[in-house]
C-alpha positions in Angstrom: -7.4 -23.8 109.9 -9.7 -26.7 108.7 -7.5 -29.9 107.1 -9.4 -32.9 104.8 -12.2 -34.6 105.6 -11.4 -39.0 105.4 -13.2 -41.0 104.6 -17.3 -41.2 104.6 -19.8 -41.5 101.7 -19.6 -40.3 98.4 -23.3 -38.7 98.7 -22.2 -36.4 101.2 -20.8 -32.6 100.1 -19.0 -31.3 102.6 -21.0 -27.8 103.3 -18.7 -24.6 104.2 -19.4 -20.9 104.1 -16.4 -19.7 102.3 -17.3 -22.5 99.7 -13.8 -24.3 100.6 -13.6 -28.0 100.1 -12.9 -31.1 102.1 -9.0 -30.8 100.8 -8.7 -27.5 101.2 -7.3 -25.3 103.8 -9.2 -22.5 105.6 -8.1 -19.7 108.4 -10.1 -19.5 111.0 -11.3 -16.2 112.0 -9.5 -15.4 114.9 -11.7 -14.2 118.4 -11.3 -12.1 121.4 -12.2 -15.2 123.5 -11.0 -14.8 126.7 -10.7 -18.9 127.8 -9.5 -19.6 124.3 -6.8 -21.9 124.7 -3.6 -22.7 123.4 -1.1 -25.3 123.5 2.6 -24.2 124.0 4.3 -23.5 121.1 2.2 -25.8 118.4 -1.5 -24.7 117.4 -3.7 -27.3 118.9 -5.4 -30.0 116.8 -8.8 -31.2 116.5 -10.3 -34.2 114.7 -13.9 -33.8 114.2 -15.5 -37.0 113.5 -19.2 -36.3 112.1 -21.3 -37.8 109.4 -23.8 -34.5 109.0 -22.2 -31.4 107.3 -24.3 -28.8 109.2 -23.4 -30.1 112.9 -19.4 -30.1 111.2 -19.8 -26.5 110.7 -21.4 -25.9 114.9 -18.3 -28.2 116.2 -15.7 -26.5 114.1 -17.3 -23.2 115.0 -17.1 -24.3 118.4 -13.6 -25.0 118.7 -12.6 -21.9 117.1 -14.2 -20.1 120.1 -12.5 -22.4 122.2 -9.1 -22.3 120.8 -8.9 -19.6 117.7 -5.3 -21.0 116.6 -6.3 -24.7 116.1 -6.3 -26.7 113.5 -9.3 -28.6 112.7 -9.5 -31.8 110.8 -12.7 -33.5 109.8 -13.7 -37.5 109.4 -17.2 -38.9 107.9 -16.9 -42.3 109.1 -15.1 -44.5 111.9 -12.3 -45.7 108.9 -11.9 -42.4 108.1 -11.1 -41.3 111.8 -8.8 -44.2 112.0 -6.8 -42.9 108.6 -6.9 -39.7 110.2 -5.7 -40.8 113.6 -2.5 -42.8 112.0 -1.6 -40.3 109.6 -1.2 -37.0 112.3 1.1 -37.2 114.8 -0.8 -35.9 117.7 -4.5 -34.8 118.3 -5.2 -33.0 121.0 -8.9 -34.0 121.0 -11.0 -36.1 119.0 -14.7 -35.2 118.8 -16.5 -38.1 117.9 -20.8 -38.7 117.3 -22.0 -41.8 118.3 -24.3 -42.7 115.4 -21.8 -43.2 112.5 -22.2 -45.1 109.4 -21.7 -48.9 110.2 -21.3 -48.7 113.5 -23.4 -50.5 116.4 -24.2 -48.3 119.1 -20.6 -47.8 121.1 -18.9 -50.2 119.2 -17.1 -46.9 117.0 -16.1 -45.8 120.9 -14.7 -49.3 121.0 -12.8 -49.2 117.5 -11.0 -45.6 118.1 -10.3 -46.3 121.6 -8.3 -49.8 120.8 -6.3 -48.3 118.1 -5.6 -45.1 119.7 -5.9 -45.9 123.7 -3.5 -42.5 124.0 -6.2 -40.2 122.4 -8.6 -38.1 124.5 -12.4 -39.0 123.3 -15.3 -36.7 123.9 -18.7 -37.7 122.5 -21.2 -35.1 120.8 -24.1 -36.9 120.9 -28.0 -36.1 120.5 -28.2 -39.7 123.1 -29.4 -38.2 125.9 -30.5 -41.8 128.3 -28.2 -41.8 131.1 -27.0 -45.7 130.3 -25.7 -44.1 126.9 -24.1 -42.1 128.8 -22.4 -44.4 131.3 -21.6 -46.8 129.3 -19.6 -44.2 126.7 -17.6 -43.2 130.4 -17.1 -46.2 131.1 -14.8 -47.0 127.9 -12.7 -43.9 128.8 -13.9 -41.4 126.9 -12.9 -37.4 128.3 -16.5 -36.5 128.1 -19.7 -36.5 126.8 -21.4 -33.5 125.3 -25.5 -33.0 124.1 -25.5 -32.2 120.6 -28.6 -29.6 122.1 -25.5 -27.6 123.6 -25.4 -23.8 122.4 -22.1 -22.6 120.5 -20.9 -21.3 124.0 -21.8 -24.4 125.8 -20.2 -26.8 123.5 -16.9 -24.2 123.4 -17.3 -24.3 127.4 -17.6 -28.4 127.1 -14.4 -29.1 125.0 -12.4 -26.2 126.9 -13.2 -28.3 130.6 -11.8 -31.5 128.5 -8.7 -29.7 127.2 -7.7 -28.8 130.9 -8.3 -32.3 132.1 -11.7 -32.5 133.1 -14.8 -35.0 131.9 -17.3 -32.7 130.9 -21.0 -34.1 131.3 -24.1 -33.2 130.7 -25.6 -30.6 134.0 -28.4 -33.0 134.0 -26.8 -36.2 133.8 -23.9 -35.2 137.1 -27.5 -34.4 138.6 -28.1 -37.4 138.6 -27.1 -40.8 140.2 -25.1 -42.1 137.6 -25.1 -46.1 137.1 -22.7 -47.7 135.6 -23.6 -49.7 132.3 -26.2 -52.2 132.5 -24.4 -55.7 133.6 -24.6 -57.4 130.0 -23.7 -54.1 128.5 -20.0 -54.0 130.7 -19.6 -57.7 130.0 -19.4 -57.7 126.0 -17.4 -54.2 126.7 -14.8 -55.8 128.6 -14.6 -58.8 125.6 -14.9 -56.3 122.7 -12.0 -55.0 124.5 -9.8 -58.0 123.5 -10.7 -58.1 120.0 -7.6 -56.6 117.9 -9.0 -53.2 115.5 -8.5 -55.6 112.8 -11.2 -58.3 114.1 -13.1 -55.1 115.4 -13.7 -54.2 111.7 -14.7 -57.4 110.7 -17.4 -58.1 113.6 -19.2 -54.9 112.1 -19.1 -56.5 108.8 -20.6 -59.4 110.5 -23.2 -57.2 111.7 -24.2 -55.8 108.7 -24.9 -59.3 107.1 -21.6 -59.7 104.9 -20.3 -62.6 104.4 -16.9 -64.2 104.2 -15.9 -63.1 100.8 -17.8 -59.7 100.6 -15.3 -59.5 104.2 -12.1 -60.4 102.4 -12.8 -58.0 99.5 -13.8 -55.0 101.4 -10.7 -55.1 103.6 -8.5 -56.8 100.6 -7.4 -59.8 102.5 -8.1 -63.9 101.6 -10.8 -65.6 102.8 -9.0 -67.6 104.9 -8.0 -64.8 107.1 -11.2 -63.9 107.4 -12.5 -67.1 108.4 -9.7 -66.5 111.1 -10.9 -63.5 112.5 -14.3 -64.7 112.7 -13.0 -68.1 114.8 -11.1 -65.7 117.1 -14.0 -63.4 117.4 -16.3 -66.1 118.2 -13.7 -67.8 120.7 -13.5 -64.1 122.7 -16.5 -63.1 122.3 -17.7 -66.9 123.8 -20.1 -68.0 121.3 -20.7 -70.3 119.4 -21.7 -68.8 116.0 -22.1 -65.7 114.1 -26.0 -65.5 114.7 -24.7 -65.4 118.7 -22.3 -62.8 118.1 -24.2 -60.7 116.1 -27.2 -61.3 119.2 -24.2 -59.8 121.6 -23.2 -57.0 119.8 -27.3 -55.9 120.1 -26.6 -55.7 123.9 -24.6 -52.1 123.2 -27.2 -51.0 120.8 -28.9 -48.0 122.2 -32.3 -49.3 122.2 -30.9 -52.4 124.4 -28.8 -49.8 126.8 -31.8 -47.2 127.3 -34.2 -50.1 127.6 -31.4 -51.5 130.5 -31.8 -48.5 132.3 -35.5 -48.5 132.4 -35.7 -51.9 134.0 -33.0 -50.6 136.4 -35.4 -48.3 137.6 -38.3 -50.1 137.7 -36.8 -52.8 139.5 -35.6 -50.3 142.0 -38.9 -48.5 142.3 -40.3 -52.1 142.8 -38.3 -52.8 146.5 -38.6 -49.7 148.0 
């Protein structure tokens, strides 16, 4: 069965065959599937954390394949995961896309992964540059999956991550993989010691808000907000927004594809 959607925008309608809405309830049909899994004596539960209503509809369609008994539970933005995350005891995957509203690149990776270090990630993601890719691994996510997969692929994808394994791409394990460009792994690593809290607020920061537009979107004084930024600055080692808003461009995925590029061309250039 399908549970609310969180959070999101208020131009989105959530788009559903059987016409249900965001806060209602739906069986899924059940399948002969013969991996389908299950989870003891619980259903399994899935938080799908998607922006576009169509793809919503292939992931949830996915899972049911995957495990016909689960129940499925839907986010339109990285605050509305979060809500999602603290209100439900136990999820036993989060599916999460990459490009979400008011995010930077992996920083929503970043956000879910520092409030919820316990709960198994794996990206759906159209991203397909092999940096992306690496540097999404390299914050501990249980795998990464091409939003280009079939229905059977992506059911075949999330069933490897339930058992344990981190499901990639055929063409990316073909690969060599490199680890995240050098800069990349460095603000990583510091983003990594930011509370959620001071998370939040460096996106803010990013989006051009200042102090009191800060304090009134996340209901809290200016003062505390002018604390956050001093302790963002101080971990992030800068020296002012600007330079922290400069860093956080090193995990946008221009920045990370371009990285890779100049990896190989610098390579190509000494052999």
């Amino acid at each position: 069965m399908r549970g609310p959607s969180a959070g999101g925008r208020s131009d989105h309608r959530p788009f559903d065959l059987d016409q249900a809405g965001p806060g209602r309830l739906r069986h899924p049909p059940m399948t002969s599937n013969p991996a389908a899994i299950c989870n003891g004596s619980r259903a399994m539960r899935f938080l799908i954390v998607e922006d576009h209503p169509l793809f919503r509809e292939a992931l949830e369609g996915a899972l049911q394949l995957a495990a016909p008994e689960a129940e499925i539970l839907e986010a339109t933005s990285i605050d509305g995961a979060l809500e999602q995350l603290s209100a439900t005891a136990e999820f036993d995957l989060v599916l999460l896309d990459l490009s979400m509203p008011g995010t930077t690149g992996l920083s929503g990776i970043v956000r879910i992964r520092k409030a919820f270090p316990r709960a198994p990630v794996v990206i759906v993601s159209g991203h397909q540059d092999p940096q992306i890719i690496s540097g999404a691994l390299s914050l501990g996510v249980s795998g990464y999956i091409l939003k280009s997969s079939s229905k059977q692929e992506l059911a075949q994808s999330i069933g490897e991550a339930l058992r344990g394994s981190v499901c990639v791409p055929s063409a990316y394990r073909a690969l060599r993989p490199q680890r995240a460009a050098g800069p990349a792994r460095e603000l990583l690593k510091r983003l990594h010691d930011l509370t959620p809290q001071q998370l939040r607020v460096l996106e803010m920061l990013k989006r051009g808000l200042q102090n009191k537009q800060i304090a009134y979107e996340l209901k809290i004084s200016e003062t505390t907000v002018k604390v956050h930024v001093s302790d963002i600055l101080r971990k992030l080692n800068v020296l002012s927004r600007t330079k922290a808003i400069v860093e956080m461009s090193r995990i946008d995925f221009a920045t990370l594809a371009g990285a890779g590029t100049r990896t190989k061309h610098d390579r190509a250039q000494s052999e």
